[in-house]
N, C-alpha and C positions, 0 to 999 in steps of 0.2 A: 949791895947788888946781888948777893946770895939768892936774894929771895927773887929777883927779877927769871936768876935763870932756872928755879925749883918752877916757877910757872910753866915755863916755854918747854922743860922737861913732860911736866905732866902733858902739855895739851901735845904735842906731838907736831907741831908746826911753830916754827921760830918766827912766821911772819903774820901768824894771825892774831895775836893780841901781844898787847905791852903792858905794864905796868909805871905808873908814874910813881916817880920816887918820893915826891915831894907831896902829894894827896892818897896815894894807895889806889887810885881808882885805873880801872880795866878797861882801855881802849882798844875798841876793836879795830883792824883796819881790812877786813873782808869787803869786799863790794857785794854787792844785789847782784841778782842775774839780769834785771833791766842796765845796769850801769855798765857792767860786764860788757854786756851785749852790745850797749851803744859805744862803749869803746873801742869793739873790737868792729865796727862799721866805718869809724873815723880812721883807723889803723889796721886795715886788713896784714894778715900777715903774709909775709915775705919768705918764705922757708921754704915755700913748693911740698908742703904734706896736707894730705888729705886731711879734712875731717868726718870725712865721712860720708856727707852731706853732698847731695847732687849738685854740679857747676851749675848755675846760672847761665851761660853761654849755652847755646844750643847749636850741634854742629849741623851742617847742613844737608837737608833730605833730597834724596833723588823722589822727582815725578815728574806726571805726563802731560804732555800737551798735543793742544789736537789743531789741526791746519786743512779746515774746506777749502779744496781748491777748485772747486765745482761754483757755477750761479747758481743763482738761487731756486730751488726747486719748486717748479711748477709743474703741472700735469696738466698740459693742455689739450682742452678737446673735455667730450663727455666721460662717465666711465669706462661705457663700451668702444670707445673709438680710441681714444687716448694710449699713448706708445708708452709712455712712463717720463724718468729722467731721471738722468745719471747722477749719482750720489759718487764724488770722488777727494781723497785727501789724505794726509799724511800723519801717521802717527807718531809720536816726538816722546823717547825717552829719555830724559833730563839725569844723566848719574851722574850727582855730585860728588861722593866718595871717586878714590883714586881706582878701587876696582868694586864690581858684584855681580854678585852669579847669579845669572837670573835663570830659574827652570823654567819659564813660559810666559809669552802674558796671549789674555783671550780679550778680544773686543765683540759684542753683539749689538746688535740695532733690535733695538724693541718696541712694542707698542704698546699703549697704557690705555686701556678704557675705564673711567670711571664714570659713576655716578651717583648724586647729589642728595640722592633719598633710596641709599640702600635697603636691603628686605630689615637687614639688621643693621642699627642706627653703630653699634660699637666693634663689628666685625670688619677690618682690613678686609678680608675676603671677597665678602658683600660689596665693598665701596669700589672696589679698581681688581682690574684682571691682567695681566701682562702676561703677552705673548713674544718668541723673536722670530723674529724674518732673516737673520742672516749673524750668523758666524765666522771670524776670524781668527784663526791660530799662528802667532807670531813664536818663532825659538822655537818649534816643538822639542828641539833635542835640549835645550837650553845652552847656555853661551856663558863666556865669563866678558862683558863688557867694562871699557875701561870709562873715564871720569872723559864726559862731554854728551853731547846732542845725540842720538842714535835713531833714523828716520823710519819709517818704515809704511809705502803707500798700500791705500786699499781702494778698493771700487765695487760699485754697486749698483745695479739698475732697479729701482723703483718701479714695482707694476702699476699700469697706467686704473687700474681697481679699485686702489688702495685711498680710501677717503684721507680729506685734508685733515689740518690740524685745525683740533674745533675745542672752542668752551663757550658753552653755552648754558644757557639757566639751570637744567638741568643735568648736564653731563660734560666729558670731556676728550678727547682722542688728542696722545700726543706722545711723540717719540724722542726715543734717547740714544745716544752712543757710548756703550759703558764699557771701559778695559777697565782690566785687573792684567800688574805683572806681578807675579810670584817671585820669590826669591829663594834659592836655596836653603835660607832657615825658617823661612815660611812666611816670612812678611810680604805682605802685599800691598802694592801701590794702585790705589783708585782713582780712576778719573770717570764722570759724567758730563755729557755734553746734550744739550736740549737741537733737536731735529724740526725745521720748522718746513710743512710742507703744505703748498697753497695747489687753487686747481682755477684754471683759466677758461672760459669756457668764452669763441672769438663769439662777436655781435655777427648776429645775420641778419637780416631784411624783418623791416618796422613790421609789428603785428596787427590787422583790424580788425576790429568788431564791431557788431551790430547789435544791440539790444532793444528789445519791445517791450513796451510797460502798458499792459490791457487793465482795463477797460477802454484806457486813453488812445487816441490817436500817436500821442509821443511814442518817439524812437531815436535812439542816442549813438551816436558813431563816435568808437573810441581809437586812435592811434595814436601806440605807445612804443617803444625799444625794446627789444626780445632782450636783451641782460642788462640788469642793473647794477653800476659798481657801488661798494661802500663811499669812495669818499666822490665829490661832485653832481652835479645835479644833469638832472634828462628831461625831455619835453614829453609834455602832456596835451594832445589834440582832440579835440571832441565837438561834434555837431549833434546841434539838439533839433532834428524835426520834425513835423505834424504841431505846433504850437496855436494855427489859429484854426478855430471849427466856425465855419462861415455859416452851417447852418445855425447852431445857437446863437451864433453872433457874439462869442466867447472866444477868448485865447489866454495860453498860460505862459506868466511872466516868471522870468527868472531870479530869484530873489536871495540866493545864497549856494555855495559850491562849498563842501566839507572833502579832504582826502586827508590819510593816512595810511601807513605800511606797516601791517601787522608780520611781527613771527613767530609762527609756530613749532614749538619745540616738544618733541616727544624720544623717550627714552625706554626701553626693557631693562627693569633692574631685576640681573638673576641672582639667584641664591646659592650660596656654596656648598657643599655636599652638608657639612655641619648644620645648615639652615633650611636645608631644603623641605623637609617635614611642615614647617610652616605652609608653602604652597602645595603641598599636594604629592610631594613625589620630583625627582630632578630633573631639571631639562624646562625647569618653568619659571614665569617670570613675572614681575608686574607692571604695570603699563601706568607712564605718567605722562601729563600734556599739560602745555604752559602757553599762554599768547602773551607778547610782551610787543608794546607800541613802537617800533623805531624810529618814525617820523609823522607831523603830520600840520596840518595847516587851514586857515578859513580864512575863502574870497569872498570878499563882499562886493567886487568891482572888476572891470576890466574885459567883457565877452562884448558882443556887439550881435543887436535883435533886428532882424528885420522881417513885419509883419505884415509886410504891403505885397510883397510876390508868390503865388503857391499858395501853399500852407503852412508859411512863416517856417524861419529857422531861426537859432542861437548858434554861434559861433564863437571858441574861446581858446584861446592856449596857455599854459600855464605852465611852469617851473615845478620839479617836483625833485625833493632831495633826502639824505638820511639825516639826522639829528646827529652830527658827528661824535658827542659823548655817550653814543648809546649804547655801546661793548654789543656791537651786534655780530652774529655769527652768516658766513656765508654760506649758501645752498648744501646740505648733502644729507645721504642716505647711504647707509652701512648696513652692512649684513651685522654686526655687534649690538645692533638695534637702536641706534640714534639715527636721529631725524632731522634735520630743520628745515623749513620753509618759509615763504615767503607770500602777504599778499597787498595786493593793493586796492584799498576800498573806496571807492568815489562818490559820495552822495549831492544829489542835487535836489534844491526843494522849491520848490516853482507854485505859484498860487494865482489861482483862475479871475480873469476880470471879465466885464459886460462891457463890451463895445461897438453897438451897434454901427457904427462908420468908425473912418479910417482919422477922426481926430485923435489926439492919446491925450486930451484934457478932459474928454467928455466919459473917461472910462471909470468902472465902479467895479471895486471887489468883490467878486461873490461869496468869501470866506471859505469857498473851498481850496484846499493845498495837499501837495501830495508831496513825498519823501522817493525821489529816486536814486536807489540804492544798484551799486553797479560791482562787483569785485573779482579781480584780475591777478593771475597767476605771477609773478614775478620773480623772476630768476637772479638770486644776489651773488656775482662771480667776483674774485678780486682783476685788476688789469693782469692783461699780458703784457704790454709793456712791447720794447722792441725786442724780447726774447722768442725763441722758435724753440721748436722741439730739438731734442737731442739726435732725435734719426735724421733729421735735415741737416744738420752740421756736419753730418759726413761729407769729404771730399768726394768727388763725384769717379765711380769705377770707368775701367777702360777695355770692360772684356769683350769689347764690339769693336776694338781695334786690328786689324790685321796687324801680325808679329813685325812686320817689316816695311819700312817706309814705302809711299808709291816708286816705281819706275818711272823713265823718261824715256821717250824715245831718241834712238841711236839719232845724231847729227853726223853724216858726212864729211869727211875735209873738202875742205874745199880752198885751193887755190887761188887767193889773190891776184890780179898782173898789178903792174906798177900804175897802170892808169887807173886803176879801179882805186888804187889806194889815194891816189892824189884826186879823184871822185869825194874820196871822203872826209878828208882837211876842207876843203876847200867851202 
């Protein structure tokens, strides 16, 4: 056994190798560091000391939450008429920890222009611009809050100016509510909140039109709806006159109706001071335009001709709607230099017969046909819904009351007798 413990001398550890008595050979009993490892997963240790090495366990963070307690922001009415609307809700600081110091927190409302074919394709700059409209300083002296909810309301009127929230082919307007709270060591707590802001413009009285199409006698009478919403459809009236010419002994039959509602989208993409050299000097931009289809449809059936009174009319009404999958953007015009419009194009194509009398078997085509082409400005607003402006929801003032209730005039006593009284039983 001498020799077992001359080994265990030399290496310096009694548990890392042995020697067998009976063959001389050198057993090691060291683990791997994968076995190690896996063993000490199966058997975490229980002694409460570190190793080092970060917990697993993650304690838990304070943050913010946000609570609109306002409906939903519409700006009703056009830009120039339009009152705004009230932007209102509560700001929610979540501290989890039992205390922290918070030196401040600041919330802004911003507004984000971008667009889709900057001057420079890899320039942030170029691509979105963000401005703010409105500042909030919560704590400014700062606080030490304890562990729970900590509320804190804000408000805000929306100028009735201010374009909707728009993405469109080319571009985008859209707004954020971003706090940051700081903390005495300097961590900061972020929150963002997307701002969704619509503009309602009410329907007024059906629009008409008259259109003439020379050399022809034809002339087309169109009544349509002053605003068109995204989702649902709206009627389409139209009278087609002058169809029959008694002197050639010719009239023109209607043979097919094409609509669709195009939108036009146009944007200024400026350039950042860094890019500006490309156009020419700062303060300039380039101008892009897109038409993109959002509905459209072909009648081959359904008007009603009559060729026997006058000079013949067509008569016809028809259904007209958006393609509901068409990511279409509603009406607006911004000073940021986005655009979008709307139109509605109707064509009708009607081809000329020989009928010298009033049978419709004896008639012959002459192979002439003409394309009448009609296009109509249309205004794409979302509903207003049963919602009113925010100035109308004021309770109604009283400063046309006099301070003090009416007066009455003085009533006299006046003395009953007993017959008067038993007058009035009776």
């Amino acid at each position: 056994m001498p020799g077992k413990l001359s080994l265990a001398a030399l290496s310096g550890r009694s548990s890392a190798s042995s020697v067998d008595s009976a063959t001389g050979e050198v057993r090691s009993s060291r683990r791997s560091s994968f076995e190690r490892s896996h063993h000490e997963q199966k058997h975490p240790s229980t002694s409460g000391k570190s190793s080092g090495a970060k917990s697993s366990s993650k304690r838990p963070q304070s943050r913010i939450e946000l609570d609109i307690e306002s409906p939903p922001l519409v700006l009703h009415g056009s830009a120039s008429d339009s009152s705004g609307a009230l932007l209102s809700g509560r700001l929610k600081l979540v501290v989890a920890e039992h205390y922290v110091q918070i030196d401040g927190i600041r919330m802004t409302l911003l507004v984000k222009v971008g667009t889709k074919k900057p001057v420079s394709s890899h320039c942030p700059d170029c691509a979105s611009k963000t401005n703010e409209l409105n500042v909030w300083n919560f704590l400014r002296d700062g606080a030490l809050l304890r562990n729970g909810t900590h509320d804190y309301p804000f408000s805000y009127l929306l100028q009735g100016h201010l374009p909707a929230t728009t993405h469109s082919s080319l571009g985008s307007i859209e707004y954020y509510l971003t706090a940051t709270a700081t903390t005495l060591a300097g961590d900061e707590i972020k929150y963002e909140h997307p701002i969704k802001i619509q503009r309602a413009l009410h329907p007024g009285p059906e629009k008409t039109s008259v259109r003439i199409f020379p050399p022809t006698t034809l002339s087309a009478k169109i009544v349509l709806p002053s605003v068109v919403h995204p989702i649902g459809e709206f009627p389409i009236q139209f009278q087609l006159e002058g169809v029959v010419q008694k002197q050639k002994q010719t009239r023109w039959k209607l043979r097919k109706v094409n609509w669709r509602i195009e939108e036009h989208s146009s944007i200024v993409s400026p350039a950042c001071p860094r890019h500006s050299a490309k156009l020419g000097g700062d303060g300039k931009g380039v101008l892009h335009e897109d038409i993109y289809t959002i509905g459209g449809d072909e009648i081959k059936s359904g008007w009603k001709s009559d060729f026997g009174q006058g000079s013949g009319k067509v008569e016809m009404e028809f259904q007209v709607k958006i393609r509901p999958q068409s990511n279409l953007s509603c009406d607006v015009e911004s000073s940021c230099g986005l655009a979008v419009s709307h139109n509605l194009i109707i064509e009708m194509i009607v081809a000329e017969e020989y009928g010298p009398n009033k049978n419709s078997r004896a008639v012959t085509p002459t192979g002439a046909a003409r394309v009448l082409r009609m296009q109509f400005k249309s205004i794409v607003t979302d509903r207003s819904g049963l919602g009113i402006s925010w100035d109308e929801e004021q309770p109604p003032t009283y400063g046309d009351v006099p301070e003090s209730p009416p007066t009455y005039s003085q009533i006299d006593d006046y003395d009953l007798a007993n017959d008067d009284l038993e007058a009035l039983y009776d």
